[in-house]
N, CA, C and O atoms as CSV, one atom per row, in Angstrom:
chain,resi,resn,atom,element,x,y,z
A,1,UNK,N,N,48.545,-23.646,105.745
A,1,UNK,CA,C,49.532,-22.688,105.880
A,1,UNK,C,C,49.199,-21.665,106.939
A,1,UNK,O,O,48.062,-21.400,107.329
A,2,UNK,N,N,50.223,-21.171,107.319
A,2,UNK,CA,C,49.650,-20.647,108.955
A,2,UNK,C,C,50.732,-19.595,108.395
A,2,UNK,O,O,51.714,-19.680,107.658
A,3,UNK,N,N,49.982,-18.406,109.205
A,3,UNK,CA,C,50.988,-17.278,108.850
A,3,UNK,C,C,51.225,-16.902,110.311
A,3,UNK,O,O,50.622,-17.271,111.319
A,4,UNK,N,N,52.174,-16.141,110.177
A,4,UNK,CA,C,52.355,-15.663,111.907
A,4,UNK,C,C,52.246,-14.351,112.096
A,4,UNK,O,O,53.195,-13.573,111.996
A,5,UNK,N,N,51.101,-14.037,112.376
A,5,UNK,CA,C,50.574,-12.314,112.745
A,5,UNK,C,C,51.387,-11.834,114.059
A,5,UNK,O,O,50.640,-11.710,115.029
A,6,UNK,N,N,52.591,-11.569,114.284
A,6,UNK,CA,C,53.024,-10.561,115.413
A,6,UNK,C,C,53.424,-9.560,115.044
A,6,UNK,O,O,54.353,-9.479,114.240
A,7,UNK,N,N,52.580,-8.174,115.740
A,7,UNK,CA,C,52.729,-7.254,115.359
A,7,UNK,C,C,54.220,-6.765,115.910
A,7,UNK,O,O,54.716,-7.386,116.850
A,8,UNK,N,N,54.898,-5.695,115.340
A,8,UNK,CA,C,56.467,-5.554,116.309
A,8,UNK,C,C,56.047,-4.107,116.879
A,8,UNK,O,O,55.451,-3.139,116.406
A,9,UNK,N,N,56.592,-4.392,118.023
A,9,UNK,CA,C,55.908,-3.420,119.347
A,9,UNK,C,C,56.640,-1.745,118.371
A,9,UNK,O,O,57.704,-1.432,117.838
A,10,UNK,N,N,55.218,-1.067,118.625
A,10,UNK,CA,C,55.914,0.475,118.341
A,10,UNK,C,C,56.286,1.224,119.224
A,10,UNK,O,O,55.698,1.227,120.305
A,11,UNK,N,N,57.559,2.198,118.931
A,11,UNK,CA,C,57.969,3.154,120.043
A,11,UNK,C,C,57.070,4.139,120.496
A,11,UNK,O,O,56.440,4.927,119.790
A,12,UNK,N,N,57.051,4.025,121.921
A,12,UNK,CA,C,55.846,4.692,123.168
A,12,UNK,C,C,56.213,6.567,122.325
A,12,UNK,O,O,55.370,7.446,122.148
A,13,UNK,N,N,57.912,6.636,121.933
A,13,UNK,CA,C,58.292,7.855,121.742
A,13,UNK,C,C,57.159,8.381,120.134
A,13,UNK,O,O,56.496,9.418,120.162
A,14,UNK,N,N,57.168,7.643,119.173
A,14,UNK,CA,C,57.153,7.619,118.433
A,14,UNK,C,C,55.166,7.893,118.224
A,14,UNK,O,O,54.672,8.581,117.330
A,15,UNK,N,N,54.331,7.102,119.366
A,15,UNK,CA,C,53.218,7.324,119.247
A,15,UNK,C,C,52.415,9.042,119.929
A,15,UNK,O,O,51.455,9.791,119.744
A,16,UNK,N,N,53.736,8.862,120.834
A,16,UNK,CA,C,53.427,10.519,121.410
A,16,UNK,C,C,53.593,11.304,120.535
A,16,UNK,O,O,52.630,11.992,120.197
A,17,UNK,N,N,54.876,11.466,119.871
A,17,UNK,CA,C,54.948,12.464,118.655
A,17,UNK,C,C,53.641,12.273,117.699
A,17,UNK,O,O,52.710,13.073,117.775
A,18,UNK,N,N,53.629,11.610,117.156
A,18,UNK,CA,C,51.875,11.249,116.399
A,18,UNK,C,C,51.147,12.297,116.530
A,18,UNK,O,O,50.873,13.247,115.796
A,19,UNK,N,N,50.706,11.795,118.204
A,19,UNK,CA,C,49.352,12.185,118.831
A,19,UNK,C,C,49.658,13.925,119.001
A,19,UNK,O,O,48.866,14.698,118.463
A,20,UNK,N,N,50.976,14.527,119.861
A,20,UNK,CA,C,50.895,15.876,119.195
A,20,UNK,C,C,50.878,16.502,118.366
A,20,UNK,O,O,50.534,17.684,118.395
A,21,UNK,N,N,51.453,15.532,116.835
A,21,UNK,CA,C,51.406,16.149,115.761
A,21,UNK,C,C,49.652,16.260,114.942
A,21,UNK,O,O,49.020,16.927,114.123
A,22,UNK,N,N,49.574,15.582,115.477
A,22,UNK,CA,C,47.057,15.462,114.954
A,22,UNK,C,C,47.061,16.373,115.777
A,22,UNK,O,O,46.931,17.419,115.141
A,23,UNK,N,N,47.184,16.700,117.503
A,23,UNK,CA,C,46.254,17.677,117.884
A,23,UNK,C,C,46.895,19.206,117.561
A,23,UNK,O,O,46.349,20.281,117.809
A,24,UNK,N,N,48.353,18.964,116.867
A,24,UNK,CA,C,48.693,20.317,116.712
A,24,UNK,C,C,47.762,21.165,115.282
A,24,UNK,O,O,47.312,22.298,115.114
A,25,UNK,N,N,47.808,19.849,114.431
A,25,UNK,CA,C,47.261,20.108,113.190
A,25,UNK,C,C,45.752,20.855,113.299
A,25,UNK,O,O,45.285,21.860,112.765
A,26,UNK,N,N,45.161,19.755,114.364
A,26,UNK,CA,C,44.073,20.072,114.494
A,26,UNK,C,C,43.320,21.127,115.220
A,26,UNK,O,O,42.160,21.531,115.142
A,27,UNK,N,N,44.636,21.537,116.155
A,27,UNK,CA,C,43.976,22.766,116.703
A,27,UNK,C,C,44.200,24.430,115.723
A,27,UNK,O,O,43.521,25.457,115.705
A,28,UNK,N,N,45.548,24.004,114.966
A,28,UNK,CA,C,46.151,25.190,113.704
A,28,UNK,C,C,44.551,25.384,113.348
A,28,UNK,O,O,43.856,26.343,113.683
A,29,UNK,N,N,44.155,24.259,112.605
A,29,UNK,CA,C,42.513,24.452,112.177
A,29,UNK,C,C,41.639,24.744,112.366
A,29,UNK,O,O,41.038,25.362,111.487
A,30,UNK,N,N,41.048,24.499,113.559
A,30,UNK,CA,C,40.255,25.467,114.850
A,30,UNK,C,C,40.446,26.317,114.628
A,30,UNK,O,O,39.687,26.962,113.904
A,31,UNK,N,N,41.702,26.875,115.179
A,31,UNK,CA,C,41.942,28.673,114.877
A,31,UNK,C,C,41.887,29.448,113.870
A,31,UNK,O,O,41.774,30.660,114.051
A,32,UNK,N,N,41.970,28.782,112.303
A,32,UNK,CA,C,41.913,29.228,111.467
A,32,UNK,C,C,40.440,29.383,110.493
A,32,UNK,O,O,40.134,30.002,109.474
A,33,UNK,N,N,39.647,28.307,111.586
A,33,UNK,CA,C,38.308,28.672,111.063
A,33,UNK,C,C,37.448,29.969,112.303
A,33,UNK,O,O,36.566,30.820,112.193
A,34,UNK,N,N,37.996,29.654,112.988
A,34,UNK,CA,C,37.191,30.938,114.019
A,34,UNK,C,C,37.773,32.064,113.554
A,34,UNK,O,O,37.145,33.116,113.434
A,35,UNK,N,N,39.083,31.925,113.243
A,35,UNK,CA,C,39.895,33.596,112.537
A,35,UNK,C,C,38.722,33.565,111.271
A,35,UNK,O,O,38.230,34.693,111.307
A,36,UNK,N,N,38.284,33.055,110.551
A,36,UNK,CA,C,37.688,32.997,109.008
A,36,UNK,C,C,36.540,33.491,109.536
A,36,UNK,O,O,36.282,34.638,109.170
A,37,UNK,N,N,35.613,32.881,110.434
A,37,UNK,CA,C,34.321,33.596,111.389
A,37,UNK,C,C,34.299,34.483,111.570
A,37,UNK,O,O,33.365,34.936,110.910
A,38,UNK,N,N,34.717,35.177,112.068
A,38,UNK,CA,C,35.281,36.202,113.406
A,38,UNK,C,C,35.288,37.244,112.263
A,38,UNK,O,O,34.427,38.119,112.355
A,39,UNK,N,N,36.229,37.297,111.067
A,39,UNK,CA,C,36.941,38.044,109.958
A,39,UNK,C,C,35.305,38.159,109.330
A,39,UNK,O,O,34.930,39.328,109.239
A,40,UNK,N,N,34.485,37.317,108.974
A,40,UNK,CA,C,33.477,37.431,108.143
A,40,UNK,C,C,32.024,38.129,108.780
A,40,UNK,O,O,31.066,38.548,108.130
A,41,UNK,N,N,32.232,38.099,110.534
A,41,UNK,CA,C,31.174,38.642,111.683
A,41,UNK,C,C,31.622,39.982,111.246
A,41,UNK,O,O,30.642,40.608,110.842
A,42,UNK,N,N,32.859,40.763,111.155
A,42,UNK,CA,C,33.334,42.166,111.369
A,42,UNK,C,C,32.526,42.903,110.866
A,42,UNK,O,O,31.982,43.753,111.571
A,43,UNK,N,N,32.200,42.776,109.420
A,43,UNK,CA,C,31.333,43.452,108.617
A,43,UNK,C,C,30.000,43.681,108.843
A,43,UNK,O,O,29.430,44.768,108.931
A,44,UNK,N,N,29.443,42.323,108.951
A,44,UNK,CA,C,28.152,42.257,109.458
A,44,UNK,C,C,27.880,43.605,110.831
A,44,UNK,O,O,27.038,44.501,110.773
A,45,UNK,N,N,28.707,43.402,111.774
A,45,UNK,CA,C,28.624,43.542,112.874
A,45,UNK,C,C,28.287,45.224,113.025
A,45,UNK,O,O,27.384,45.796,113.636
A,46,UNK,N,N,29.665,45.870,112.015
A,46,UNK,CA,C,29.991,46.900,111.788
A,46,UNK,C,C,28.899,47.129,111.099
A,46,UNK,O,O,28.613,48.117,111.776
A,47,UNK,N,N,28.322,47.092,110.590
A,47,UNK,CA,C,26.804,47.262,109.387
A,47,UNK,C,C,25.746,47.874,110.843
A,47,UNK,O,O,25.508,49.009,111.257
A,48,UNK,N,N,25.346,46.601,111.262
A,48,UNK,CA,C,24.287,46.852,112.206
A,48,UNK,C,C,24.656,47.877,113.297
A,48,UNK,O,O,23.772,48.387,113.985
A,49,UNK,N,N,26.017,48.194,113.464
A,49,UNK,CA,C,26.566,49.289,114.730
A,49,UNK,C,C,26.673,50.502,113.755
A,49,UNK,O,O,27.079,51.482,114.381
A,50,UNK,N,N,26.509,50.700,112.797
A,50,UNK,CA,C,26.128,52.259,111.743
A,50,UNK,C,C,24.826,52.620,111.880
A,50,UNK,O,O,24.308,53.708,112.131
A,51,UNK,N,N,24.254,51.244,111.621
A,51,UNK,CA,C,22.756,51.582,111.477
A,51,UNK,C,C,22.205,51.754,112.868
A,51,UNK,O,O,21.130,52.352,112.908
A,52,UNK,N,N,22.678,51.384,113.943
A,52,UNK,CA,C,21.655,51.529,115.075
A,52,UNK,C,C,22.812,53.310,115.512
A,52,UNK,O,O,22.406,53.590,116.640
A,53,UNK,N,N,23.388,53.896,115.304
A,53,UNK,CA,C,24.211,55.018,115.111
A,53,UNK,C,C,23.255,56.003,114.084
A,53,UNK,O,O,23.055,57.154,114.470
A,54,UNK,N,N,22.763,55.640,113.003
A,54,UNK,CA,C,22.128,56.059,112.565
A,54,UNK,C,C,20.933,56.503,112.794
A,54,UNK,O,O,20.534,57.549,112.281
A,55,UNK,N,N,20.120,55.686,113.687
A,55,UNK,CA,C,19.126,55.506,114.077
A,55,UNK,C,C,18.838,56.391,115.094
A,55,UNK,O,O,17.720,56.896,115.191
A,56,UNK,N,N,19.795,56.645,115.910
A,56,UNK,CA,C,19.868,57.291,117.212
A,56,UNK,C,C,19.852,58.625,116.840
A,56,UNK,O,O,18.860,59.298,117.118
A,57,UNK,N,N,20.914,59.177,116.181
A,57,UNK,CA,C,21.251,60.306,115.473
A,57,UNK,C,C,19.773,60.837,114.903
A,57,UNK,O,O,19.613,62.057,114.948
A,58,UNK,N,N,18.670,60.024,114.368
A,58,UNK,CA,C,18.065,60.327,113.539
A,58,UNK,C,C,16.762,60.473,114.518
A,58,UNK,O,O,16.055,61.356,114.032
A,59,UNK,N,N,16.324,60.081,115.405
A,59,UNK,CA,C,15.961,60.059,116.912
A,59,UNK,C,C,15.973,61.446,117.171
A,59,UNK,O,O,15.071,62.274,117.041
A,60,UNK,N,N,17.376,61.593,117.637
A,60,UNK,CA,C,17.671,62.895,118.455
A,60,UNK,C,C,17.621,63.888,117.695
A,60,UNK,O,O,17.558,64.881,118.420
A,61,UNK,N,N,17.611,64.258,116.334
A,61,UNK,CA,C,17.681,65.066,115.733
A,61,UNK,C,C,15.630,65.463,115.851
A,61,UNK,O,O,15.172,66.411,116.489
A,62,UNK,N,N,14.951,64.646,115.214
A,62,UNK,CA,C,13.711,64.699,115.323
A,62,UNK,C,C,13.367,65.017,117.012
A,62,UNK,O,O,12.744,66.065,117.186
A,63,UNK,N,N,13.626,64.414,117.965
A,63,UNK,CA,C,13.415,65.451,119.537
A,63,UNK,C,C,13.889,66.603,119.831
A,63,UNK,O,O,13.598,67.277,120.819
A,64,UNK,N,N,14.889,66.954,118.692
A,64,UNK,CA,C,15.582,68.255,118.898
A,64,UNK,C,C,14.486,68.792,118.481
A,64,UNK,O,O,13.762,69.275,119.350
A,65,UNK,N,N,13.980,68.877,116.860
A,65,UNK,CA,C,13.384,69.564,116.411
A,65,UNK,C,C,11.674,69.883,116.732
A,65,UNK,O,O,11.061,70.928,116.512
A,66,UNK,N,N,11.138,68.533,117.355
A,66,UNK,CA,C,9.866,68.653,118.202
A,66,UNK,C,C,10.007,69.839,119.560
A,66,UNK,O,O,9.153,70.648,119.921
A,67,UNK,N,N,11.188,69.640,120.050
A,67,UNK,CA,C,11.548,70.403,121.306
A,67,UNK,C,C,11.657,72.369,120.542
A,67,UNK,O,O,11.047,73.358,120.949
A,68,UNK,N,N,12.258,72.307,119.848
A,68,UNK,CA,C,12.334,73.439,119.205
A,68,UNK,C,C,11.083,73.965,118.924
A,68,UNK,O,O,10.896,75.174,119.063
A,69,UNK,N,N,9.948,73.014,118.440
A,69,UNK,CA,C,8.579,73.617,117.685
A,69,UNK,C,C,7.792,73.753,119.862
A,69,UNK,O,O,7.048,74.640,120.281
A,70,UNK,N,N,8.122,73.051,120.342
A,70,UNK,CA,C,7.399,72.953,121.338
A,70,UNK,C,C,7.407,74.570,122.425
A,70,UNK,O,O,6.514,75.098,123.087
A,71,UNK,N,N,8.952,74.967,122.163
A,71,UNK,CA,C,9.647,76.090,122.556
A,71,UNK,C,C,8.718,77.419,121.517
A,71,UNK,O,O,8.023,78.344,121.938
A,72,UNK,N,N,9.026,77.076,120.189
A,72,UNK,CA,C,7.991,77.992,119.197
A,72,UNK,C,C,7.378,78.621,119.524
A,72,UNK,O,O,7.505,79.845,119.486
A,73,UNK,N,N,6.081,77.720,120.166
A,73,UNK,CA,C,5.109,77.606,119.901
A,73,UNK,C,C,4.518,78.462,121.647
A,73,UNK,O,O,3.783,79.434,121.821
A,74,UNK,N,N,5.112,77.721,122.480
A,74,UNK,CA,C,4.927,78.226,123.581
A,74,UNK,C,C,5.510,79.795,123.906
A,74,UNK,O,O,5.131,80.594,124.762
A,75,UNK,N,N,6.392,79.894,123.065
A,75,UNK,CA,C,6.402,81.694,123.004
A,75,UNK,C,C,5.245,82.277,122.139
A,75,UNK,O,O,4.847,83.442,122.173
A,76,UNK,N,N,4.844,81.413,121.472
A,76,UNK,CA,C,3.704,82.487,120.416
A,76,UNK,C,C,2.617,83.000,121.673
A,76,UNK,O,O,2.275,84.128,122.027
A,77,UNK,N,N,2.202,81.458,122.229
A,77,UNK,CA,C,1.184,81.413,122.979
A,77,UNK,C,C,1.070,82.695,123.982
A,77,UNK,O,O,0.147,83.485,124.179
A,78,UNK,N,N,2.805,82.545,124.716
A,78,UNK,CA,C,2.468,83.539,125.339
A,78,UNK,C,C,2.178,85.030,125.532
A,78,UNK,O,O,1.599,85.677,126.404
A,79,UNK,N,N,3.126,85.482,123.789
A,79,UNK,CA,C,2.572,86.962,123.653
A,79,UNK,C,C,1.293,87.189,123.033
A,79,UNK,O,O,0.846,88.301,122.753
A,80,UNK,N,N,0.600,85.849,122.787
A,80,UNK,CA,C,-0.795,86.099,122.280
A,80,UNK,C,C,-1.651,86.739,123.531
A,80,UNK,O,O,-2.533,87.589,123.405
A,81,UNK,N,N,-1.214,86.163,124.740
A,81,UNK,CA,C,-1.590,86.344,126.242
A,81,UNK,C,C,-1.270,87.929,126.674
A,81,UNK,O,O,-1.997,88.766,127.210
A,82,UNK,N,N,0.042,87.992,126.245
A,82,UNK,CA,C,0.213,89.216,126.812
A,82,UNK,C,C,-0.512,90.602,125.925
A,82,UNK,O,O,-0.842,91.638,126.502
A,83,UNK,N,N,-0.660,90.393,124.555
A,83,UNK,CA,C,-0.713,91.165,123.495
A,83,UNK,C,C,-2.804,91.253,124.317
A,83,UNK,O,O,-3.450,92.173,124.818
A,84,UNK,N,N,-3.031,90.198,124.112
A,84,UNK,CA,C,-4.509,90.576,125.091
A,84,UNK,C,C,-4.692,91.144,125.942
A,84,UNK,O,O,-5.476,92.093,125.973
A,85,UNK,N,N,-3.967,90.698,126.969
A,85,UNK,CA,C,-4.356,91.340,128.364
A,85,UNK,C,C,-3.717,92.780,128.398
A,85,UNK,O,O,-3.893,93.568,129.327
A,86,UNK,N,N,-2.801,93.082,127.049
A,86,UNK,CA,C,-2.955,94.331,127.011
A,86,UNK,C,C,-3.965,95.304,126.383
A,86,UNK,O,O,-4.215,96.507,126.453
A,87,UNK,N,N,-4.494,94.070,125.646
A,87,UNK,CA,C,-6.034,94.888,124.596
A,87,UNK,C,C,-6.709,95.327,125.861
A,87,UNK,O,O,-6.609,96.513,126.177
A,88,UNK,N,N,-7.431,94.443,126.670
A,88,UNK,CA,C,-8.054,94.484,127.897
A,88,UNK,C,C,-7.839,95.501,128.122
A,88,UNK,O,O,-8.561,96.424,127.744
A,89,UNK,N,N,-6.505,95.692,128.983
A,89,UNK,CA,C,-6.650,97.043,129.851
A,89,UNK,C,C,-6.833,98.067,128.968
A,89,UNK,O,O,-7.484,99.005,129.428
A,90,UNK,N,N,-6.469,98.172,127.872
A,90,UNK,CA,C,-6.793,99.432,127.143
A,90,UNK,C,C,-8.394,99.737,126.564
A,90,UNK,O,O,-8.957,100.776,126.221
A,91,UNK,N,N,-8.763,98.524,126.623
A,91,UNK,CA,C,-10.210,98.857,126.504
A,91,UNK,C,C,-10.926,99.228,127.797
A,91,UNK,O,O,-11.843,100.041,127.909
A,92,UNK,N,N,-10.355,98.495,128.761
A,92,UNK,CA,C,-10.727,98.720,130.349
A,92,UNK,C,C,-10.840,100.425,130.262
A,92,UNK,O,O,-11.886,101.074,130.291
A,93,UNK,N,N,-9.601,100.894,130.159
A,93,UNK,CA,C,-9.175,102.228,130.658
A,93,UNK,C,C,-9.975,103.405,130.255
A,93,UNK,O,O,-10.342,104.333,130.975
A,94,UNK,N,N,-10.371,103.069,127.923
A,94,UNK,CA,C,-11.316,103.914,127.413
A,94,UNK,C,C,-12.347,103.727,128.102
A,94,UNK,O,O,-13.052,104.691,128.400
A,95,UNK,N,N,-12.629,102.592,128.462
A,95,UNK,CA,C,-14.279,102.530,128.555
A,95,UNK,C,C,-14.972,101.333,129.845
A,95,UNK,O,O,-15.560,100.251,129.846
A,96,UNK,N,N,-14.320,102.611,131.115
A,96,UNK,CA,C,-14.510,101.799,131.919
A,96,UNK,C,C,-15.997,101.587,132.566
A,96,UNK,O,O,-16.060,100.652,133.364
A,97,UNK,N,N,-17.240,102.343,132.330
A,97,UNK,CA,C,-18.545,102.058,132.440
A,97,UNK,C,C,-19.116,100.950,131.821
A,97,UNK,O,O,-19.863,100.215,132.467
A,98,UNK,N,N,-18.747,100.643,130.140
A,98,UNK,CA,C,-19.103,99.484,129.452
A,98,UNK,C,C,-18.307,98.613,130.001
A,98,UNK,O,O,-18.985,97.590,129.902
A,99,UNK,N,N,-17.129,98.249,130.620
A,99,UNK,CA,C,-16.369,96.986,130.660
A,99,UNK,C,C,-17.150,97.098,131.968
A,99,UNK,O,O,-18.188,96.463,131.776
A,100,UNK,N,N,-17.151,97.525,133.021
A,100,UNK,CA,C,-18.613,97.220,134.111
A,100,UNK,C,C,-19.566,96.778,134.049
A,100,UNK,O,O,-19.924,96.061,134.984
A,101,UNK,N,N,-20.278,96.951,133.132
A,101,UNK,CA,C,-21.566,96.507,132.235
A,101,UNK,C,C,-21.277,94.916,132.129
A,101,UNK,O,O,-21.949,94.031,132.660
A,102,UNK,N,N,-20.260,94.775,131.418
A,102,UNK,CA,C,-19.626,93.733,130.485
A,102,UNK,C,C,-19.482,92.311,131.869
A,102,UNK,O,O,-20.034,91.218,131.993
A,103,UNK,N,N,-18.517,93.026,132.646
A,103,UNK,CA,C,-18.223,92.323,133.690
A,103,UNK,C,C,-19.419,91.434,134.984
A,103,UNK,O,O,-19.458,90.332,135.531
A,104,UNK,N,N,-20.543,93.167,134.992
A,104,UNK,CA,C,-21.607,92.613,135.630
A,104,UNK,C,C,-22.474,91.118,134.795
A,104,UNK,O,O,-22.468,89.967,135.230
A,105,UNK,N,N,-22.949,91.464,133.909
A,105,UNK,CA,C,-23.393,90.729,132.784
A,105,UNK,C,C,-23.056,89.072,132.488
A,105,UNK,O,O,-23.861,88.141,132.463
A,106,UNK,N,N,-21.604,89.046,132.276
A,106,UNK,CA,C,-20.587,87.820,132.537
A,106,UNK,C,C,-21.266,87.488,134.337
A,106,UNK,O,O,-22.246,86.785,134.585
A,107,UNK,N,N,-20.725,87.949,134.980
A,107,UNK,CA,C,-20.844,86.852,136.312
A,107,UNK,C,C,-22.240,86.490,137.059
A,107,UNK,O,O,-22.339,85.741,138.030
A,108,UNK,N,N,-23.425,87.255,136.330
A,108,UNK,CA,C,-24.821,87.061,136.387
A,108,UNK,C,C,-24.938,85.510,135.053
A,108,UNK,O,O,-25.649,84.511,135.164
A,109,UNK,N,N,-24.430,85.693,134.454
A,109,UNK,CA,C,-24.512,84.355,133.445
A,109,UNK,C,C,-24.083,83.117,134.099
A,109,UNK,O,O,-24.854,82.177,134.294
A,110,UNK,N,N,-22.973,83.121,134.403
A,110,UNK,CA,C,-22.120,82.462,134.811
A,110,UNK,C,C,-22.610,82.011,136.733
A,110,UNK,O,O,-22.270,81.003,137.351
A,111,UNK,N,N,-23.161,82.754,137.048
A,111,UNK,CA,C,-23.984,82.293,138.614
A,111,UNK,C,C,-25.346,81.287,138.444
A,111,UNK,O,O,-25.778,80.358,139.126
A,112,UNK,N,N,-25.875,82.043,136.996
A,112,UNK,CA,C,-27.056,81.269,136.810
A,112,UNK,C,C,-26.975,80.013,136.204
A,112,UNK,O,O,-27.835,79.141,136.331
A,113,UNK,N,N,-25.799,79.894,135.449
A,113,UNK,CA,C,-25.150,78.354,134.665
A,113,UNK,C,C,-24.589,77.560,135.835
A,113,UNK,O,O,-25.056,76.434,136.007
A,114,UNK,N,N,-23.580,78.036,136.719
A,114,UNK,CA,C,-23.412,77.242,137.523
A,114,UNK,C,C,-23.984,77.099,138.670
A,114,UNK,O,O,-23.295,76.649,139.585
A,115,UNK,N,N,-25.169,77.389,138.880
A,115,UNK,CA,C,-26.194,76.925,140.441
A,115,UNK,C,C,-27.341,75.882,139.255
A,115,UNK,O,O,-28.480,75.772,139.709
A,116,UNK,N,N,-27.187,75.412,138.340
A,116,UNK,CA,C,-28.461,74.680,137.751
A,116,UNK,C,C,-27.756,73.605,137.784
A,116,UNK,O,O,-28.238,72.538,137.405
């Protein structure tokens, strides 16, 4: 028994429609998994852009406040300077034979330390 396999020709119209209807399907899908990605990155994304916001903030606040102690500190220094060199002259002024003394004394030390 013999069967007769001929296939009956399909319409050329009929295989095009097909083929756009798979790649339409298939691209709907594509898009709807990168939209699902994309939607599930936001959070993440947004997380790590707080925290490095945070970070910065928390940075600059600490250089503010080093800068502030640095400012402090360098005013203390300097009326410690001035508050002296006003002791000085006032001791200069009472007692200007001993601060002569004082002065000779110092740069006789100080000639003999630095020529050895």
């Amino acid at each position: 028994m013999e069967t007769n396999r001929t296939s009956a020709p399909q319409d050329p119209g009929k295989i095009t429609d097909s083929t756009e209807s798979v790649a339409t399907r298939v691209s709907s899908a594509a898009h709807d998994t990168i939209d699902r990605v994309a939607d599930s990155a936001h959070p993440v994304v947004d997380k790590v852009a707080q925290r490095a916001h945070d970070t910065i903030q928390r940075v600059a606040e600490v250089a503010a406040t080093a800068g502030e102690g640095v400012s402090s500190q360098t005013a203390q220094v300097r009326e410690l300077q001035e508050n002296f060199t006003a002791e000085c002259r006032e001791y200069v002024r009472n007692n200007p034979l001993r601060a002569l003394a004082y002065a000779a004394a110092a740069g006789f030390l100080l000639t003999r330390l630095l020529r050895d």
